[in-house]
C-alpha positions in Angstrom: -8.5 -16.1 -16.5 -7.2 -15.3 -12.9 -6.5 -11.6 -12.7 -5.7 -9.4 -9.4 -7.4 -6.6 -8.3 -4.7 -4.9 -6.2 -5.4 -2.5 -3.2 -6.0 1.1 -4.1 -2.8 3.0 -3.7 -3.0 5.4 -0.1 -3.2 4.9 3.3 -4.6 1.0 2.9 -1.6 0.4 1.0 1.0 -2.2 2.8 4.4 -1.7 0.9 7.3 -3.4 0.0 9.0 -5.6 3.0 6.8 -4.1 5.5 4.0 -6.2 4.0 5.7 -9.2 4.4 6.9 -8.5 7.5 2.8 -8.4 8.5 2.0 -11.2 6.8 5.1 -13.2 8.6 4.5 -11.6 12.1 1.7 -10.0 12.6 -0.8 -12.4 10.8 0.5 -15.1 12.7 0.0 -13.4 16.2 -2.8 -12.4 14.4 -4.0 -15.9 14.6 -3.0 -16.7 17.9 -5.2 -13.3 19.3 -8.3 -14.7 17.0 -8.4 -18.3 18.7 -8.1 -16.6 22.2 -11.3 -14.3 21.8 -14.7 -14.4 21.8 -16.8 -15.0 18.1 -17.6 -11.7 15.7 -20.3 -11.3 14.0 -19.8 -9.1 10.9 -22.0 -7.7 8.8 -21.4 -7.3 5.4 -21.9 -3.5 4.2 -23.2 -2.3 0.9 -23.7 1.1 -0.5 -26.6 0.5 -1.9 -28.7 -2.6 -2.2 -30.5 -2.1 -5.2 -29.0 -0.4 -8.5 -30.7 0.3 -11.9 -29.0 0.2 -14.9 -30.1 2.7 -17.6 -29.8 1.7 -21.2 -29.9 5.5 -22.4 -26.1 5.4 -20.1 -25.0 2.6 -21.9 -25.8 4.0 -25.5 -24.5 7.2 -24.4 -20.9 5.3 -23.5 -21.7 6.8 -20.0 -20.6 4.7 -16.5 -23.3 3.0 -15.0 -23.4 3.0 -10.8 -20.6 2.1 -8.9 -21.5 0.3 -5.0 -18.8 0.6 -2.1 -18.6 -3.2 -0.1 -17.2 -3.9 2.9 -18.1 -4.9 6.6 -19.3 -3.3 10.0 -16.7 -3.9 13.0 -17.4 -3.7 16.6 -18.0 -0.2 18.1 -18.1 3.5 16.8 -15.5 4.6 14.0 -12.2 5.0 15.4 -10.4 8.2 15.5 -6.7 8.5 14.6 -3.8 9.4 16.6 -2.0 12.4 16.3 -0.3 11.0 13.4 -3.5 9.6 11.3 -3.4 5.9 12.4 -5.4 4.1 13.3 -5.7 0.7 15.3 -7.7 -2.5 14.3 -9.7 -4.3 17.3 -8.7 -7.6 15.8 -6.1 -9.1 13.9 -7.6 -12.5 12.3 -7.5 -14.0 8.7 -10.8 -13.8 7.1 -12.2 -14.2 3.2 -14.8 -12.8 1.8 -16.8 -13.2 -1.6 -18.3 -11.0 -4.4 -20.5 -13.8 -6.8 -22.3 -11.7 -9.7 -22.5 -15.0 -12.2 -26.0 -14.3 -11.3 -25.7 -11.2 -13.9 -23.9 -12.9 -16.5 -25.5 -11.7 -20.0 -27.4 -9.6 -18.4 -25.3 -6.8 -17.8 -21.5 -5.8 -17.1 -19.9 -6.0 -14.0 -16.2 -4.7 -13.4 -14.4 -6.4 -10.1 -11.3 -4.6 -10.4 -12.1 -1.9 -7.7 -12.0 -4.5 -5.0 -8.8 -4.2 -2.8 -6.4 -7.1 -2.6 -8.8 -9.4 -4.4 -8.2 -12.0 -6.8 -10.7 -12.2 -9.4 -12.1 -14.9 -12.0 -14.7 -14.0 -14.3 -17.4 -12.8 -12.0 -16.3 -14.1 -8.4 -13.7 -12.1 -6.4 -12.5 -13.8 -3.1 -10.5 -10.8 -1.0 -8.3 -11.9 1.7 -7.9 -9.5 4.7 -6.1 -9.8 8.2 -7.7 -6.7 9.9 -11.2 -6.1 11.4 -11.6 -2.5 12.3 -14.3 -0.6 14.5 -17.2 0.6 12.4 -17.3 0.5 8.8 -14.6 3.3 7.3 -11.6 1.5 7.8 -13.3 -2.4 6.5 -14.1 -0.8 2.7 -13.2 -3.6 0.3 -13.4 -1.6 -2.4 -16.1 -0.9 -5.2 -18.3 -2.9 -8.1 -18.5 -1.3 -11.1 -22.6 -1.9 -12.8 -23.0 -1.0 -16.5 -25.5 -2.2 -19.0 -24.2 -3.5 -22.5 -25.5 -4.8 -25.9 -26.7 -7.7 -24.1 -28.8 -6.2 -21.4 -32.5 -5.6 -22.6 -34.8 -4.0 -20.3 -36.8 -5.9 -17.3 -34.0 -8.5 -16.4 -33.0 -8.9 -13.2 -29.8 -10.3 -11.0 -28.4 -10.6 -7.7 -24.9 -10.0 -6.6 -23.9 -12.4 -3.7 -21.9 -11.2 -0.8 -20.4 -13.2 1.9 -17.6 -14.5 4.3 -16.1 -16.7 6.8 -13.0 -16.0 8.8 -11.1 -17.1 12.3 -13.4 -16.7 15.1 -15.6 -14.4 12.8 -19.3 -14.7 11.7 -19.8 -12.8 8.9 -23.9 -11.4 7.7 -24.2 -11.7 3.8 -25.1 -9.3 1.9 -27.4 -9.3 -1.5 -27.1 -6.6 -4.4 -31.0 -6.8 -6.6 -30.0 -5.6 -10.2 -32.6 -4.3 -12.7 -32.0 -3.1 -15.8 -33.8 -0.4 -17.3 -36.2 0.3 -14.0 -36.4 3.6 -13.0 -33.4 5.5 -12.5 -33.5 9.0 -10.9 -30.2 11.3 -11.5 -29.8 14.7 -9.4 -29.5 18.0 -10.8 -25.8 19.7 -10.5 -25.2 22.1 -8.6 -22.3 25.0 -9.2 -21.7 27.6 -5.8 -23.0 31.0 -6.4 -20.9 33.9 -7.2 -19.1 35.8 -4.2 -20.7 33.2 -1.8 -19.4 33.6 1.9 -19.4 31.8 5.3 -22.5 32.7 6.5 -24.4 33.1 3.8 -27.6 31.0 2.8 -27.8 28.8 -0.1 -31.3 28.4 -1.6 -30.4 25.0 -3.3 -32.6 24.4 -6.4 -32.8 20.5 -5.9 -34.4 18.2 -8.5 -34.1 15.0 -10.6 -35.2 13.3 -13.7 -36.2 9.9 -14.4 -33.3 8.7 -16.7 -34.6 4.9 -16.5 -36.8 2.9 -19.0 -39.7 3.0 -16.5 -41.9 4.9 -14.5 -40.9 5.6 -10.8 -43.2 4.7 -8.0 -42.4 7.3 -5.0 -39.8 9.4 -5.1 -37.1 9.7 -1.5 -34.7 12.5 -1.3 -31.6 12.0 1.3 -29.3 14.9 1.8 -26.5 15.1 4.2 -24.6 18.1 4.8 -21.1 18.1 7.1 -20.6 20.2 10.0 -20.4 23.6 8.6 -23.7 23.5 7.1 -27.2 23.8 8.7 -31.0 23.4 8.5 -33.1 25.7 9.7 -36.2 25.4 8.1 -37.9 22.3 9.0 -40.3 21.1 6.4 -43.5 18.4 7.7 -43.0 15.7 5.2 -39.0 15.8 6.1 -37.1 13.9 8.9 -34.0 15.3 10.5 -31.4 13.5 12.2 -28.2 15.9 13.9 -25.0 14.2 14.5 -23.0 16.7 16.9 -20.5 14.4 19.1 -17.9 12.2 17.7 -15.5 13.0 15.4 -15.9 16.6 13.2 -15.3 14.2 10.0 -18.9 12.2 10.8 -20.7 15.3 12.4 -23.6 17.1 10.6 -27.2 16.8 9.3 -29.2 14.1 7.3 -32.3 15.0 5.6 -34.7 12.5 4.8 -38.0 13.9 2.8 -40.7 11.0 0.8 -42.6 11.9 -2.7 -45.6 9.6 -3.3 -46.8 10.0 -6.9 -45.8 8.6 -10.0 -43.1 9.7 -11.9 -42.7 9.3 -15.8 -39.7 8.4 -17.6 -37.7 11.3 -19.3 -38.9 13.8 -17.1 -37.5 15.6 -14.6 -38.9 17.5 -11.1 -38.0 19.7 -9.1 -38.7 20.6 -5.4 -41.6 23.0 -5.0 -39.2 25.3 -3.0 -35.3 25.4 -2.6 -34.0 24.2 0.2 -32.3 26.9 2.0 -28.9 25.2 3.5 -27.2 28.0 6.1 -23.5 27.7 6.6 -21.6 28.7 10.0 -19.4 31.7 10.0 -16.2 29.4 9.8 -17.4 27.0 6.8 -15.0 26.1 5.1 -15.3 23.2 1.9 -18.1 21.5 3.6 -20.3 19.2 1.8 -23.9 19.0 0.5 -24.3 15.6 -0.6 -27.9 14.8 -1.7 -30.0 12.4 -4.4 -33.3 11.4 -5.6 -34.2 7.4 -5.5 -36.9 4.8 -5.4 -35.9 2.8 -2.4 -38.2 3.7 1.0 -36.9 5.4 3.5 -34.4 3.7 6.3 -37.3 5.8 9.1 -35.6 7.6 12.4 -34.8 10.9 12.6 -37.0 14.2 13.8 -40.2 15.2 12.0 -40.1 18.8 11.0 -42.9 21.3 11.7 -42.8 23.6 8.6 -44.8 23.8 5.7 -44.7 20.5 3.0 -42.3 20.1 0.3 -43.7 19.0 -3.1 -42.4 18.2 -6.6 -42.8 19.9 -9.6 -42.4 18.9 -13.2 -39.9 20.8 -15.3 -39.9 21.4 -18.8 -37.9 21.1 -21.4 -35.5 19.8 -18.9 -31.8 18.9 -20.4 -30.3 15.7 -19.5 -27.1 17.5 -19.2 -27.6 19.0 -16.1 -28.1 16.1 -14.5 -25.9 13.2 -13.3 -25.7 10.1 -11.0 -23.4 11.7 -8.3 -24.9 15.4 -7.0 -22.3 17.0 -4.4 -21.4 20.5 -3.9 -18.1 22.0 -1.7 -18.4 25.0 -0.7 -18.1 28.0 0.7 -14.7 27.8 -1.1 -13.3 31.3 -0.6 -13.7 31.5 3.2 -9.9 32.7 3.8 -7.5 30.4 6.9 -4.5 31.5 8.7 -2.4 29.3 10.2 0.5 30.5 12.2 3.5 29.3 14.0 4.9 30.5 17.1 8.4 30.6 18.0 10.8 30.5 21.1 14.2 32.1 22.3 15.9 30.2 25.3 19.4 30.9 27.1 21.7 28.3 28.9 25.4 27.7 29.4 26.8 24.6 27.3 26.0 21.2 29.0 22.5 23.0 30.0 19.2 21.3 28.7 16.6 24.0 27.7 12.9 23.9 26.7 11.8 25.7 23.1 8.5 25.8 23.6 7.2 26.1 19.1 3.5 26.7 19.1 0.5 26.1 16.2 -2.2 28.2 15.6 -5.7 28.2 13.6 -5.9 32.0 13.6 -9.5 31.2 11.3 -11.6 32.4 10.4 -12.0 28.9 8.9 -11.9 25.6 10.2 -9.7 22.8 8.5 -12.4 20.4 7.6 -10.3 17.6 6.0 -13.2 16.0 4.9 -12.2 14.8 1.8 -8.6 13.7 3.1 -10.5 12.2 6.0 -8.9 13.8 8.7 -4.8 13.9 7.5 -2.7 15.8 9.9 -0.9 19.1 8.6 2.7 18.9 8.7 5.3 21.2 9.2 9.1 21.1 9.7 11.4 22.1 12.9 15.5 22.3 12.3 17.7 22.1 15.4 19.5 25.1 16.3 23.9 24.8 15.8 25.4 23.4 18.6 22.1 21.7 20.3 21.2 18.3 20.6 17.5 17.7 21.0 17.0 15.2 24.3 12.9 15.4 24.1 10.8 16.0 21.2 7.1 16.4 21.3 5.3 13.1 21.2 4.0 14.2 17.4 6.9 15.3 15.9 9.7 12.8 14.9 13.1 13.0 12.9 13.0 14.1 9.2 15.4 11.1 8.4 18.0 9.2 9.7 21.1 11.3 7.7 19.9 14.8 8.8 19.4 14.3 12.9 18.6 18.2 13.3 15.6 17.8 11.3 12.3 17.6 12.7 8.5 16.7 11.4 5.7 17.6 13.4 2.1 16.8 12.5 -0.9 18.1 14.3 -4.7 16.4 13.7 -7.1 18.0 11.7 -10.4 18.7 11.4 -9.5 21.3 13.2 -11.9 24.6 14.4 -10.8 28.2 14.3 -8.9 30.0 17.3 -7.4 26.3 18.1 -3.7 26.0 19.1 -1.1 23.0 19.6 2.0 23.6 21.9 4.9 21.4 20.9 8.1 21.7 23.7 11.2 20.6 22.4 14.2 19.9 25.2 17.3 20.8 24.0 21.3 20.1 25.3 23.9 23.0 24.5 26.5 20.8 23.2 28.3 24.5 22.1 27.2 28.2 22.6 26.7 29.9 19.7 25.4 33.5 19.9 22.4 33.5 18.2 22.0 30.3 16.9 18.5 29.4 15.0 16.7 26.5 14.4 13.8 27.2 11.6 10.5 25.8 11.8 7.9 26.3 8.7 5.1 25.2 7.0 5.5 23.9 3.3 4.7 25.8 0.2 2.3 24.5 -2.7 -1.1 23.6 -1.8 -3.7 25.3 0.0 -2.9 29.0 0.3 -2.8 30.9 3.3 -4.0 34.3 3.6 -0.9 35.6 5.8 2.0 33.9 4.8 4.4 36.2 6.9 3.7 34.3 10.2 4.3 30.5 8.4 7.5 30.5 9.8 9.2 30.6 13.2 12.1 30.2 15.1 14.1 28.5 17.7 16.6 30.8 19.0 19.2 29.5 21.5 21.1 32.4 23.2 20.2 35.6 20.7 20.8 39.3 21.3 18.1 41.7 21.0 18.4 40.9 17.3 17.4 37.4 17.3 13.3 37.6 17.6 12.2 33.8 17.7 9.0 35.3 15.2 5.2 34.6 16.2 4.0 35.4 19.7 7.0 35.3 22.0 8.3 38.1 23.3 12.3 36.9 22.5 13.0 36.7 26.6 12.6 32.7 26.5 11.9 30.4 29.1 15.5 29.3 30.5 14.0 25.9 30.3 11.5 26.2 32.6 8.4 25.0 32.0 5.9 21.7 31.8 7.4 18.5 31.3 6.4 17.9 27.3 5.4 14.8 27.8 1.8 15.3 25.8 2.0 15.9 22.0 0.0 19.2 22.2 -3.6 20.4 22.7 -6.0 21.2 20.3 -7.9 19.1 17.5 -11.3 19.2 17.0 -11.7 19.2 21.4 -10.2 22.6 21.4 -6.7 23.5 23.1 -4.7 26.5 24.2 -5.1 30.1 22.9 -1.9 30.5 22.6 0.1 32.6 20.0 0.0 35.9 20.9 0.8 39.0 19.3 3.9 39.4 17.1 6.8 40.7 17.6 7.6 44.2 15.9 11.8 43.6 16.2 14.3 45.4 14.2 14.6 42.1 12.1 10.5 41.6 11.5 10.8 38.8 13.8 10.3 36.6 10.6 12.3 34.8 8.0 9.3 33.7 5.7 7.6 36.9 3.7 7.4 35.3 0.3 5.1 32.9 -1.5 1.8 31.4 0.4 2.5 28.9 2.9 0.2 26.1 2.6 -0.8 22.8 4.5 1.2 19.5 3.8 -1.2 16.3 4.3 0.9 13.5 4.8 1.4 10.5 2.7 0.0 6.8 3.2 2.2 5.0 5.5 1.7 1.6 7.8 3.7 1.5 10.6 5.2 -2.2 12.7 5.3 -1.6 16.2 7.4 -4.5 18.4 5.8 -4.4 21.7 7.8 -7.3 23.8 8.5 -10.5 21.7 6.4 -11.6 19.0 3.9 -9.2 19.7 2.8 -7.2 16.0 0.1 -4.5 16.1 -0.2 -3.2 12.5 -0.7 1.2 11.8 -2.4 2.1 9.1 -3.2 5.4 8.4 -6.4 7.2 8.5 -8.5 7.7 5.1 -11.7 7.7 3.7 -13.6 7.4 0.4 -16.1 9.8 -0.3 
């Protein structure tokens, strides 16, 4: 039976006309670019190459374990524009292949997490147009590995990737399968009570041997985002720090190797914790880490402290342990995010600048990580009787019926003390005393610990009355000022300080005293571009998997 294994809904998602319209225009100049530039070679990516199945999972009616697919482009991971999208390096129609017949009868396997595939019994062909840079934005999608009443321990299987494409090469990939070999699942781990930014967590890590055999070695891997650190160095470890690049990719990977043999059913424990130190702005960073058979990849720094061992635990539960082991945290670390107005005068026909302003106040960083990197979003109305002639290169109109409505984005991740300034040039069409133009961030989400500066305004020729709220001091500019052609500083490279104090008016300065103001992350969306005639570059917006 054909069946479809549609593209995840999110950013990779190309919807209703649009799609056609990419698969009319831009797959065509698609084609035309592949046949004019020089041969790819991609290799085809795999979470994992090897995967035990456990019996005691599938008796249990628990999942087995689930590999992410997909290919390595040319070049670093991209980073997304002010509004999350990102660009591919090459548009050019290309196939690519998921064959497990190798595993039929001896286990399950579940295609249907492959995007945009079509699938027959165990062979999914997907069809793609885009190459990316790096691997993030070339996921295919996921296979699903779970033993049955069929599966008896020892077999063996291999899943089959590979591809061909215009003007591309592609590397296969292989996927080993045993069933019932040894299986090592992590313990969980829970934050601890009143943990802070700062703080140290002494994390008790361990594993037990849920498989049908007996492991040979034992390799922990632990990765821990940017807000987390290392500071204890142990011998039998290896250390790799990623600190340029995107915030998203930066922090440390841990790489520590077990000899030994360990039995099935029974579970270890390192002979110490692991103390993992967090920075005074951490925020929902992430301490990935798990136990596994497979060598280690090598690289990385040797450290210089004393050796970890394992331990045996008993009378371990198989409860507290799972495939997946991940902690967030700290959780509680509090953010402020604050907007900045502006008050402006002119006589009608003038064109004024409003120079709105965005602020981190801290003392956490947006990390985004599990959003991977969507903008905040926040909306701007025009003041009566203005027209806006220039917005900021980030901010665009709310939709087509209300043209005095404004959306603004600004990139995340996103360190403390950071700012954005967003200049909007305005015509008075009519003077009205006092008119005001409100700018705020959306309620529902994640809280903000001072809600009284999440909104501002644009005032266009107030009294002493009219306080434009945030930092400004309700004089205005009188439309002097830089051009606006940028979209605003900041982002994870730093920016402007600016913000100010605010202003202590008769009115309070600001509108917004109520409920929380939060963070909007935006939507999917791809977005056509026209450049000249014929010419189709396809948006997609930023995301990632995790």
């Amino acid at each position: 039976m054909n069946t479809s294994a549609g593209r995840r809904l999110g950013p990779r998602t190309a919807v209703g006309l649009l799609a056609t319209a990419v698969l009319l225009t831009g797959g065509l100049a698609g084609t035309a670019q592949a046949e004019d530039e020089a041969p790819l070679t991609l290799p085809i990516t795999a979470s994992r190459s090897q995967v035990n199945l456990d019996l005691a999972d599938h008796a249990e009616g628990m999942q087995g374990p689930e590999v992410t697919v997909g290919f390595k482009g040319p070049g670093e991971e991209p980073e997304p524009d002010d509004e999350g999208v990102i660009y591919p390096v090459r548009n050019a129609s290309f196939k690519v292949t998921v064959d497990a017949s190798d595993l039929e009868g001896i286990a399950s396997v579940d295609l249907s997490g492959l995007y945009k595939c079509d699938v027959e019994d165990l062979v999914a062909v997907c069809d793609g147009w885009e190459v990316y840079a790096g691997e993030v934005y070339n996921e295919l999608g996921s296979i699903q590995f779970n033993a049955n009443s069929r599966s008896e321990s020892g077999e063996t299987g291999t899943v089959r990737i590979t591809g061909e494409g215009e003007n591309l090469t592609f590397a296969p990939k292989d996927i080993e399968v045993l069933v019932g070999g040894a299986t090592y699942k992590g313990r969980t781990l829970t934050e601890p009570k009143g943990f802070e930014a700062g703080d140290t967590l002494q994390a008790p890590l361990a594993f037990r041997n849920a498989g049908g055999q007996d492991g040979q070695g034992a390799v922990l891997k632990v990765h821990g985002s940017h807000g987390l650190l290392f500071e204890e160095r142990y011998k039998n470890c290896t250390y790799t720090e990623t600190t340029t690049g995107s915030l998203l990719r930066q922090g440390t990977d841990v790489v520590c190797e077990f000899p030994g043999t360990f039995k099935a059913g029974t579970a270890y424990e390192l002979s110490a914790p692991m103390a993992v130190g967090t920075r005074d702005y951490a925020a929902f960073d992430i301490l990935t880490y798990g136990f596994s058979t497979r060598p280690a990849d090598g690289g990385g720094t040797p450290g210089d402290g004393p050796a970890l061992t394992l331990r045996e635990v008993p009378g371990a539960d198989a409860g507290d342990y799972a495939t997946y082991t991940e902690l967030d945290f700290p959780t509680g670390t509090p953010i402020d995010l604050e907007l900045t107005g502006a008050s402006v005068k002119g006589a009608k026909g003038d064109t004024v600048k409003a120079g709105l302003g965005f602020r981190n106040n801290g003392p956490a960083w947006i990390s985004s990580l599990r959003s991977g990197g969507e903008p905040i979003r926040f909306t701007v109305g025009t003041p009566e009787g203005t027209t806006v002639t220039k917005a900021p290169a980030n901010c665009r109109q709310a939709n087509v019926e209300d043209k005095g409505e404004y959306l603004c984005s600004v990139a995340t991740p996103m360190l403390p003390d950071v700012s954005f300034d967003l200049p909007f040039e305005l015509r008075i069409d009519k003077v009205v005393p006092g008119a005001k133009g409100k700018a705020a961030l959306p309620q529902g989400g994640l809280p903000d610990s001072e809600p009284s500066n999440d909104t501002a305004w644009i005032v266009v020729n107030g009294t002493g009355d009219d306080a434009p709220g945030g930092g400004d001091d309700g004089q205005g500019d009188d439309g002097q000022g830089d051009d606006g052609d940028t979209a605003g500083t900041g982002g994870e490279n730093g920016g402007t300080q600016g913000g100010g104090e605010n202003d202590e008016d008769a009115e309070g300065g600001l509108a917004s005293t109520g409920a929380g103001a939060t963070l909007l992350i935006g939507g999917s969306a791809l977005v056509l571009v026209a450049l000249g005639a014929g010419i189709h570059l396809l948006r997609r917006r930023a995301t990632r998997t995790v």
